[in-house]
C-alpha positions as CSV (number, residue, x, y, z in Angstrom):
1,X,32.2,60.9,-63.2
2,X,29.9,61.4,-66.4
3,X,30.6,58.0,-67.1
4,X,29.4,56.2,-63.7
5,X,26.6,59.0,-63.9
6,X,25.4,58.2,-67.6
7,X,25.4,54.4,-66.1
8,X,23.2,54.9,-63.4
9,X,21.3,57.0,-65.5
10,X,20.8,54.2,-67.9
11,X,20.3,51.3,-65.2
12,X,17.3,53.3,-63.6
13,X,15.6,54.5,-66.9
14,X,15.7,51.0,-68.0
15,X,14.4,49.3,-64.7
16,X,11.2,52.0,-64.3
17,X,10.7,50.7,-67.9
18,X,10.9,47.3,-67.4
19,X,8.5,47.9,-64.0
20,X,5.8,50.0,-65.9
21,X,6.0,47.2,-69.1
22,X,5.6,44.5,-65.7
23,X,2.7,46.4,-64.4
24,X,0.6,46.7,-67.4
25,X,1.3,43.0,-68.6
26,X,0.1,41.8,-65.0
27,X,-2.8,44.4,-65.2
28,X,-3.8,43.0,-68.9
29,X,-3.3,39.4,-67.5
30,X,-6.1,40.2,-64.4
31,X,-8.5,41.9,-66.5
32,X,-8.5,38.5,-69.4
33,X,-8.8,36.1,-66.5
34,X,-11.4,37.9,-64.9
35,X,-13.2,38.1,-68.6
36,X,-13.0,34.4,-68.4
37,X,-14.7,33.8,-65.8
38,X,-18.1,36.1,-67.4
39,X,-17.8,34.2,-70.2
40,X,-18.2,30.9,-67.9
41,X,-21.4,32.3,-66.3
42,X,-22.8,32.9,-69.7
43,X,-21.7,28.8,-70.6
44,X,-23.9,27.4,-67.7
45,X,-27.2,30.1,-68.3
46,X,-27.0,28.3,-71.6
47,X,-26.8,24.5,-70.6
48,X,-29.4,25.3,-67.9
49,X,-31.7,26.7,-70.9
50,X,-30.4,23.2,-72.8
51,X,-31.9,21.2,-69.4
52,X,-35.4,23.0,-69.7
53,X,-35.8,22.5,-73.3
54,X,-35.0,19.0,-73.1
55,X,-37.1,18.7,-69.9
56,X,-39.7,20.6,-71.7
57,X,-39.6,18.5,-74.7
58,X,-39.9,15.1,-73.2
59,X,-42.8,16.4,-70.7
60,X,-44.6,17.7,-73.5
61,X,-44.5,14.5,-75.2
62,X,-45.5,12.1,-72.4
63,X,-49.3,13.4,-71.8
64,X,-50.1,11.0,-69.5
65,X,-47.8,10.8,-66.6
66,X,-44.3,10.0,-68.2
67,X,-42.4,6.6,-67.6
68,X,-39.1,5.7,-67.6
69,X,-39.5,3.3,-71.5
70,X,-41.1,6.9,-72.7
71,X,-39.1,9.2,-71.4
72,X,-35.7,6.9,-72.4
73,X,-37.7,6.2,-76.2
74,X,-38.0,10.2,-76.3
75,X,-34.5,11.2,-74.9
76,X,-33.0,8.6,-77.4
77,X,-34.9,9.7,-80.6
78,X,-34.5,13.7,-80.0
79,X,-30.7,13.3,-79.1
80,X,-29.5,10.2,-81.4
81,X,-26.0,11.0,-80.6
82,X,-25.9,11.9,-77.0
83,X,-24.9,10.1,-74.3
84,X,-27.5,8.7,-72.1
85,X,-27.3,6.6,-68.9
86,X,-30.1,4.3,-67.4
87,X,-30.7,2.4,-64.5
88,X,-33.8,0.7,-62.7
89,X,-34.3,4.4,-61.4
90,X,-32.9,7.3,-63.0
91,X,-32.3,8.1,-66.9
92,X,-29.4,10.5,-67.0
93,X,-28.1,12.7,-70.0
94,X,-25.5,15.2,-69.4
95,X,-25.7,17.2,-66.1
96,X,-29.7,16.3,-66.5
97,X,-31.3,13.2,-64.2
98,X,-34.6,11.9,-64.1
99,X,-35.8,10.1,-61.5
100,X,-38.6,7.6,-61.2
101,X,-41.1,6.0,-58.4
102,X,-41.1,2.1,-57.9
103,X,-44.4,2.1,-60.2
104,X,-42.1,3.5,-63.1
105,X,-43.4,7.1,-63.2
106,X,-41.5,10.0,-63.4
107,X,-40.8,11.3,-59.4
108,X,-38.4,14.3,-60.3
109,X,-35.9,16.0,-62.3
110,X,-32.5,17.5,-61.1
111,X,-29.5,19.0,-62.5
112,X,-26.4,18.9,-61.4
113,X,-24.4,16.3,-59.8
Protein backbone atom coordinates (compact mmCIF):
# COMPACT_ATOMS: atom_id res chain seq x y z
CA UNK A 1 0.00 0.00 0.00
CA UNK A 2 2.93 2.68 0.75
CA UNK A 3 4.20 1.85 -2.40
CA UNK A 4 0.96 2.62 -4.80
CA UNK A 5 0.51 5.59 -2.21
CA UNK A 6 4.12 7.09 -2.51
CA UNK A 7 3.25 6.82 -6.44
CA UNK A 8 0.36 8.76 -6.52
CA UNK A 9 1.89 10.95 -4.28
CA UNK A 10 4.64 11.47 -6.67
CA UNK A 11 2.35 11.62 -9.95
CA UNK A 12 0.18 14.58 -8.38
CA UNK A 13 3.19 16.64 -6.88
CA UNK A 14 4.73 16.43 -10.16
CA UNK A 15 1.61 17.30 -12.36
CA UNK A 16 0.55 20.58 -9.97
CA UNK A 17 4.28 21.41 -10.78
CA UNK A 18 4.24 20.97 -14.14
CA UNK A 19 0.69 23.04 -14.26
CA UNK A 20 1.98 26.08 -12.04
CA UNK A 21 5.53 26.00 -14.32
CA UNK A 22 2.60 25.95 -17.46
CA UNK A 23 0.74 28.78 -15.98
CA UNK A 24 3.45 31.16 -15.37
CA UNK A 25 5.29 30.40 -18.81
CA UNK A 26 1.78 31.25 -20.66
CA UNK A 27 1.38 34.24 -18.24
CA UNK A 28 5.07 35.56 -19.12
CA UNK A 29 4.29 34.75 -22.80
CA UNK A 30 0.85 37.27 -22.69
CA UNK A 31 2.49 39.95 -20.83
CA UNK A 32 5.82 40.03 -23.75
CA UNK A 33 3.30 39.96 -26.56
CA UNK A 34 1.19 42.48 -25.17
CA UNK A 35 4.68 44.66 -24.59
CA UNK A 36 5.07 44.27 -28.22
CA UNK A 37 2.48 45.67 -29.31
CA UNK A 38 3.39 49.24 -27.00
CA UNK A 39 6.41 49.11 -28.52
CA UNK A 40 4.62 49.14 -32.08
CA UNK A 41 2.55 52.28 -31.14
CA UNK A 42 5.68 54.06 -30.18
CA UNK A 43 7.31 52.78 -33.97
CA UNK A 44 4.46 54.61 -35.93
CA UNK A 45 4.30 58.08 -33.42
CA UNK A 46 7.86 58.17 -34.66
CA UNK A 47 7.52 57.67 -38.51
CA UNK A 48 4.48 60.02 -38.29
CA UNK A 49 6.97 62.68 -36.69
CA UNK A 50 9.50 61.41 -39.74
CA UNK A 51 6.35 62.45 -42.33
CA UNK A 52 5.99 66.04 -40.70
CA UNK A 53 9.67 66.77 -40.71
CA UNK A 54 10.05 65.77 -44.16
CA UNK A 55 6.73 67.62 -45.06
CA UNK A 56 7.98 70.45 -43.06
CA UNK A 57 11.30 70.53 -44.67
CA UNK A 58 10.25 70.47 -48.29
CA UNK A 59 7.34 73.22 -47.58
CA UNK A 60 9.72 75.30 -46.01
CA UNK A 61 11.92 75.28 -48.84
CA UNK A 62 9.47 75.86 -51.70
CA UNK A 63 8.27 79.64 -50.77
CA UNK A 64 6.36 80.06 -53.52
CA UNK A 65 3.73 77.48 -53.94
CA UNK A 66 5.68 74.17 -54.29
CA UNK A 67 5.84 72.02 -57.61
CA UNK A 68 6.21 68.68 -58.31
CA UNK A 69 10.38 69.38 -60.16
CA UNK A 70 10.88 71.29 -56.52
CA UNK A 71 9.50 69.21 -54.28
CA UNK A 72 11.15 65.84 -56.25
CA UNK A 73 14.75 68.19 -56.47
CA UNK A 74 14.20 68.66 -52.55
CA UNK A 75 13.06 65.12 -51.59
CA UNK A 76 16.05 63.79 -53.69
CA UNK A 77 18.79 66.05 -52.26
CA UNK A 78 17.68 65.70 -48.29
CA UNK A 79 17.15 61.89 -48.62
CA UNK A 80 20.00 60.78 -51.23
CA UNK A 81 19.42 57.19 -50.34
CA UNK A 82 15.78 56.83 -50.04
CA UNK A 83 13.43 55.42 -52.17
CA UNK A 84 11.30 57.82 -53.98
CA UNK A 85 8.49 57.12 -56.50
CA UNK A 86 7.10 59.68 -59.22
CA UNK A 87 4.48 59.87 -61.48
CA UNK A 88 2.64 62.72 -63.60
CA UNK A 89 0.74 63.26 -60.18
CA UNK A 90 2.00 62.13 -57.02
CA UNK A 91 5.79 61.97 -55.59
CA UNK A 92 5.84 59.22 -53.04
CA UNK A 93 8.50 58.32 -50.34
CA UNK A 94 7.86 55.79 -47.82
CA UNK A 95 4.24 55.78 -46.39
CA UNK A 96 4.45 59.81 -47.45
CA UNK A 97 2.49 61.00 -50.91
CA UNK A 98 2.30 64.24 -52.42
CA UNK A 99 -0.07 65.00 -54.69
CA UNK A 100 -0.32 67.72 -57.40
CA UNK A 101 -3.07 69.76 -59.50
CA UNK A 102 -2.96 69.57 -63.41
CA UNK A 103 -0.96 73.05 -63.27
CA UNK A 104 1.91 71.14 -61.35
CA UNK A 105 1.32 72.66 -57.89
CA UNK A 106 1.27 70.84 -54.87
CA UNK A 107 -2.80 69.89 -54.10
CA UNK A 108 -2.17 67.70 -50.80
CA UNK A 109 -0.22 65.45 -48.73
CA UNK A 110 -1.37 62.05 -47.21
CA UNK A 111 0.06 59.33 -45.38
CA UNK A 112 -0.75 56.12 -45.38
CA UNK A 113 -1.70 53.81 -48.10
Amino acid sequence: MTDIGRSRRLWRRGFFILLGVSVVVIGILTIARSDRKVSYARESDDAAGQNLEIVARVLVAQQPPATRSSVLKSLRHDNPRARILATDSTVTIGNLTFYFAKGGRLDRVSSGK
